[in-house]
KOLSESE-398092 format. One record per residue: residue in one letter; x negated, y, z negated of N, C-alpha, C in turn. Coordinates in steps of 0.1 Angstrom, whole numbers, plus 2048, in hexadecimal, padded with zeros to 3 digits. Example, Ala and Ser with C-alpha at 12.3 -4.5 7.8 and 13.67 -1.06 7.14 Angstrom:
BEGIN
A77C7C77B27857D37B277C7DF7B2 S7807EA7B97777F57B977F8007B1 
//
This chain:
BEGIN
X3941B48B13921C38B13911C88BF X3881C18CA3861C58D83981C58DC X39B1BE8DE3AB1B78E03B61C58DD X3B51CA8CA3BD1D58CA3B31E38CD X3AB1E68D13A41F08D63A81F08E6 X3A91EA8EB3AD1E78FC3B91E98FE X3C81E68F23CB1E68F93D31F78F0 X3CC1FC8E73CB20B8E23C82158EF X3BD20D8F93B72179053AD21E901 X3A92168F639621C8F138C20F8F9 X38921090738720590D37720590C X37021490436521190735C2068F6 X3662088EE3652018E236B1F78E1 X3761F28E937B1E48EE36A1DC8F4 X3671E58FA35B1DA9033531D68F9 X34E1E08EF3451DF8E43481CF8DD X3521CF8DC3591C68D63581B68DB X3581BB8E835C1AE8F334D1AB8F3 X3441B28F33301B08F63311AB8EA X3311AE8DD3291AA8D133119C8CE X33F1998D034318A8D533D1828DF X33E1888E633217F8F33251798EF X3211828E731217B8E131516D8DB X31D16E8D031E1618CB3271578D1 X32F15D8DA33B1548DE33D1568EA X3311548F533615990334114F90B X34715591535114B91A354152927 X35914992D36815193F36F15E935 X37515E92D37C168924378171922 X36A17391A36317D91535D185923 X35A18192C35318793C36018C93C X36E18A93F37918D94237E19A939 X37A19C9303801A39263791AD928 X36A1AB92A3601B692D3611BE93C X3661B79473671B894E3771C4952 X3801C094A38B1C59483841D7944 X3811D593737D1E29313771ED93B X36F1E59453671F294F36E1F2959 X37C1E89603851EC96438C1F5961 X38E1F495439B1FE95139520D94E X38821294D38121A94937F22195A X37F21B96437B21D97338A221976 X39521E97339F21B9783A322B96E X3A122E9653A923D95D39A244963 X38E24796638524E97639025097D X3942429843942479923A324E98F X3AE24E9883BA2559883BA261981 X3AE26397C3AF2749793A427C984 X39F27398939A27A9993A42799A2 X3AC2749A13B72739AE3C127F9A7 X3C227E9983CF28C9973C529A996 X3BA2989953AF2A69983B12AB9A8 X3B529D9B23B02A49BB3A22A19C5 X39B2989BD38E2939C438F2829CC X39C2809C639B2739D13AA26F9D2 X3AF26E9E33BD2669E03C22619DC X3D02659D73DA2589CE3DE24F9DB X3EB2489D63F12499C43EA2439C0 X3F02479B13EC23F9A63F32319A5 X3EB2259AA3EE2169A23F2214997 X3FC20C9953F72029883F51F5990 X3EA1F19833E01E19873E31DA97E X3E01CD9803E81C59743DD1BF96E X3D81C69613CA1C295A3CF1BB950 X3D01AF9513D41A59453CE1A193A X3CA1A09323BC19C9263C418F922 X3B51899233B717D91F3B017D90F X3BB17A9083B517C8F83B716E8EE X3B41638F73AD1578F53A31518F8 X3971558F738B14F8FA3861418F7 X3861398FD37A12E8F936E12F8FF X3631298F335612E8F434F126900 X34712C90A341122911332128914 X32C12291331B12491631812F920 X31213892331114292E30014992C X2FA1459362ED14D9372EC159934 X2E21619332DC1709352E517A929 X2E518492C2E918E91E2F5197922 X2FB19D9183041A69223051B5919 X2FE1BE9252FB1CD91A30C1D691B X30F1DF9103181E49113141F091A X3211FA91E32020492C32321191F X31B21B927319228923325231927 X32923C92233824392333224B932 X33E25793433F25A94533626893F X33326F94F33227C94E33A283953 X33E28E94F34C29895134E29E961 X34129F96B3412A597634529A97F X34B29F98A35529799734B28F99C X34128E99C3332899A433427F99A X32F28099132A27698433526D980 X34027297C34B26A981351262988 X34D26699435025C99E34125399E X33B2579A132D24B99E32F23B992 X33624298333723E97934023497B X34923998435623198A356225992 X34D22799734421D9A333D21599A X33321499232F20E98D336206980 X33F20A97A3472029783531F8977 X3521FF98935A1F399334D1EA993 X3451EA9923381E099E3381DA98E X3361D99823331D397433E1CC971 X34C1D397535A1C69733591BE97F X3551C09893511B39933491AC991 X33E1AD98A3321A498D33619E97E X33C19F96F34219896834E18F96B X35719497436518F97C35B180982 X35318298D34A17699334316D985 X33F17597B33A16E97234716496A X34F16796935B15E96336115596D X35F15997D365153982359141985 X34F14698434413B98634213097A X34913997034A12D961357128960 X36112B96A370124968374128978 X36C11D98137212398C384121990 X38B11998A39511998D3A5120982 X39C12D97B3A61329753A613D97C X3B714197D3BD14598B3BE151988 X3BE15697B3BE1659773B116E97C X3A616897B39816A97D399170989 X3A116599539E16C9A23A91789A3 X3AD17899E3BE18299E3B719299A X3AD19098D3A919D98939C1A2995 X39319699938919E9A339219F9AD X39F19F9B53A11A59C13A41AD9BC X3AC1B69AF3B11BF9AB3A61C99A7 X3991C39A538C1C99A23871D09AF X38B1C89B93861CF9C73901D79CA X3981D39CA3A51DD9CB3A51EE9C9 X3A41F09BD3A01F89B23952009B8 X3901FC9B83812029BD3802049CD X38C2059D738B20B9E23882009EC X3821F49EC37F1E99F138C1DE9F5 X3971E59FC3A01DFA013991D0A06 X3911D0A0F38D1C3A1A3861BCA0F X3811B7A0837C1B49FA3851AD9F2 X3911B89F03991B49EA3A21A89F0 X3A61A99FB3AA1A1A053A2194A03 X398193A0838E188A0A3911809FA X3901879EF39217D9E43A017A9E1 X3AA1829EA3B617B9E53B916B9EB X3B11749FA3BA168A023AE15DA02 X3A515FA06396156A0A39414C9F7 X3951539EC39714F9E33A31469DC X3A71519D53B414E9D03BF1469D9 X3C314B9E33D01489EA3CB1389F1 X3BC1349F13B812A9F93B711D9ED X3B71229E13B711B9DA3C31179CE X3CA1219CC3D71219C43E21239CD X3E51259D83EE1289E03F113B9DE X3FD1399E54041459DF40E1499D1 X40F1539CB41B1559C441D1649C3 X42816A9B54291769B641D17B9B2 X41117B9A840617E9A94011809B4 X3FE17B9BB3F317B9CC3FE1889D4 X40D1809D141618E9DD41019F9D7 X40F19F9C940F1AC9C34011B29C9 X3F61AD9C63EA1AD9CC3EA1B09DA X3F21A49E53F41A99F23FA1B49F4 X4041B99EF40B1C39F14071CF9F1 X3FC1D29E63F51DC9E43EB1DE9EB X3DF1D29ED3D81D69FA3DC1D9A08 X3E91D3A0C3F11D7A193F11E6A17 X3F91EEA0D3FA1F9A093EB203A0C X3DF1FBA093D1204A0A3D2202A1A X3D41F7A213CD1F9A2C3D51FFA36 X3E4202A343EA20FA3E3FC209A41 X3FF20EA4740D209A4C40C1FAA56 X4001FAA5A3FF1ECA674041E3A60 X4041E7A503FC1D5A4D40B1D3A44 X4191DCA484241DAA414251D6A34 X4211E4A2A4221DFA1B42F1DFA17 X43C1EAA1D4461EEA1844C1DEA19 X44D1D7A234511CCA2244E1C2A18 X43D1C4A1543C1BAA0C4421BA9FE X4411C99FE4421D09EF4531CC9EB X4591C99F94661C79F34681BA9F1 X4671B49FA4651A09F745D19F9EA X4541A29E644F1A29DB45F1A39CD X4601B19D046B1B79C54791A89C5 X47B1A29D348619C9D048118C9CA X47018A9CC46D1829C646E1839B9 X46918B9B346D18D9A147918E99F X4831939A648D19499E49418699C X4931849A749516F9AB49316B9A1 X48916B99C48316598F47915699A X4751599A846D1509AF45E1539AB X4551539A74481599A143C1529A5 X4411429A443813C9AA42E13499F X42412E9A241D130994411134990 X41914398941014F98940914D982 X3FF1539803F11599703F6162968 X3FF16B96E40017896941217A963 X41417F95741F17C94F42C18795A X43717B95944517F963446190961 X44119795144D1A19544431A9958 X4351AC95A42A1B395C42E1B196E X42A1A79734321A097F43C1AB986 X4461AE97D4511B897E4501C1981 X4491C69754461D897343A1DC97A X42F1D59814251D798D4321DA996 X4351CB99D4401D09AA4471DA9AC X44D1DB9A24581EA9A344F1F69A3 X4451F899B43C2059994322089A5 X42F1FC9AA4271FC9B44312029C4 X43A1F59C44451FA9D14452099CE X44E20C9C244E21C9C24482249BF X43C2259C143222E9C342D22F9D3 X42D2209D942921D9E34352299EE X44022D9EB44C22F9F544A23F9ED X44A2449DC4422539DF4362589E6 X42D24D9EA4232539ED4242569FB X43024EA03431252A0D43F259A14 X443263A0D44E26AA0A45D265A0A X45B25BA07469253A0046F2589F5 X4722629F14712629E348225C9DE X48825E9E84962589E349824A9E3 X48D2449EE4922359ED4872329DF X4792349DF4762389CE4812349C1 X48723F9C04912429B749D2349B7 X4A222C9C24A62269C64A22189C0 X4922179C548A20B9BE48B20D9AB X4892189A348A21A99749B218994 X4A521B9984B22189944B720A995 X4B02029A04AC1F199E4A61EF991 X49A1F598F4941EE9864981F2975 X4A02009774AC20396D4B01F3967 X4B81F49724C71E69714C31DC96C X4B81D59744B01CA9734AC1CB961 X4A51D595D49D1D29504A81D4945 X4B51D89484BE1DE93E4C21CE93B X4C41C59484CB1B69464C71AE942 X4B61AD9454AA1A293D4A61AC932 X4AA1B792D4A41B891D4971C1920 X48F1C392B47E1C292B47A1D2928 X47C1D79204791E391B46F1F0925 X45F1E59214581F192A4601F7936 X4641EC94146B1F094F4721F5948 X47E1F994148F20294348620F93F X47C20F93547521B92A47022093A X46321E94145D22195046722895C X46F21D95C47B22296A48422A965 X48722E959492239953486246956 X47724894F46F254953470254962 X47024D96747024D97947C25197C X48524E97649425897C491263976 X48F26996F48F27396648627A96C X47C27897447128497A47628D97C X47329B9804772A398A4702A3996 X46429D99645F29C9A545F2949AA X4592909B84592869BD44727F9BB X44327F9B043827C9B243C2729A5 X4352659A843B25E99A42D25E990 X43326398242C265976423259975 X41625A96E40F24D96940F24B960 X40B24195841123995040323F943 X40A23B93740424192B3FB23A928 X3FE22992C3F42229233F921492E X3F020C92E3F21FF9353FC1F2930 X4051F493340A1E29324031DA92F X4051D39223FD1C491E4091BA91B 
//
């Protein structure tokens, strides 16, 4: 029930779901799933404060994976469910903060009962990420993850996007494209996170990354690749996404209705 409520985008009854599981069945999974939920609840804050106007874009997509196999494993202390937002730009953003800091400190909780599953560290850089904490995010890709699993297309997508927060020095356009010719390669590496999700971040991310900084032709450019590309592997969401992306009238790329699972 948590599982199809999450991935409906009723995230605050997904959690419900994921807590009253946890009681009898805690595990790395259940912290992960709970931790997802106030991700994804921080994450629709922060992009209706950014199309209001109260905080810079663009709008990301993140790659929130749910893990909807749990095995049960023993875990201390209790876990309370989170209260809904309040409607003012102040409270809001407060709300937002706070549950970035509650998907982190469950993200650390899964990661200390399975230190070596590689998704775990993939969602807390994306946790820091998200939450404005570029150097954070950094520090758990590379200091973490990258020190322990190496690299792959996971970790590039992650790099690419914090290069993107920290400014032009740190050359994201580049990464964002070695990335793109990594997926299409079909070179991935050995990811956590499923090839075509892999895909549809890179392409969405590159091209948002090249609207946000008045590219909008090479933009449109990146979506007519990712046309081609999804028409030849079959992969629906991408041709369904990059066809609205040709189809804009503006140069500002649309956001997405509902999250990729």
């Amino acid at each position: 029930l948590g599982v199809q409520k999450y991935i409906a985008g009723h995230y605050e009854s997904a959690q419900r779901f994921f807590v009253a599981f946890g009681r009898d069945y805690p595990s790395r999974a259940v912290h992960t799933a709970i931790a997802l939920a106030d991700l994804a609840r921080a994450i629709d804050i922060k992009n209706k404060l950014i199309d209001a106007g109260a905080l810079p874009g663009p709008r990301w997509w993140y790659p929130l994976v749910l893990d909807a196999e749990p095995v049960a494993t023993a875990l201390p202390g209790t876990i309370t469910a989170k209260r809904g937002v309040d409607l003012s730009v102040q409270r809001e953003r407060e709300r937002m903060g706070q549950l970035f800091e509650h998907a982190v400190e469950s993200l650390e909780k899964a990661i200390r009962l399975e230190p070596r599953h590689r998704a775990s560290h993939v969602l807390l850089a994306v946790a820091y990420l998200a939450a404005g904490n570029a150097p954070m995010a950094q520090g758990v890709l590379h200091g973490k993850y990258v020190a322990k699993f190496g690299t792959d297309a996971a970790s590039d997508l992650i790099a690419s996007m914090i290069a993107a927060a920290n400014g032009a020095d740190a050359h994201p356009e580049k990464l964002f494209a070695a990335l793109l010719q990594r997926v299409d390669t079909g070179t991935l590496g050995d990811t956590p996170l499923p090839e075509r999700l892999l895909r549809f971040g890179a392409y969405f991310n590159y091209a948002t990354y090249l609207r946000a900084h008045g590219q909008g032709a090479k933009a449109q450019q990146v979506w007519d690749r990712a046309a081609e590309r999804a028409q030849v592997s079959g992969e629906s969401l991408l041709f369904r996404a990059a066809l609205t992306q040709l189809n804009a009238t503006t140069q500002r790329a649309r956001p997405l209705e509902y999250a990729p699972q």
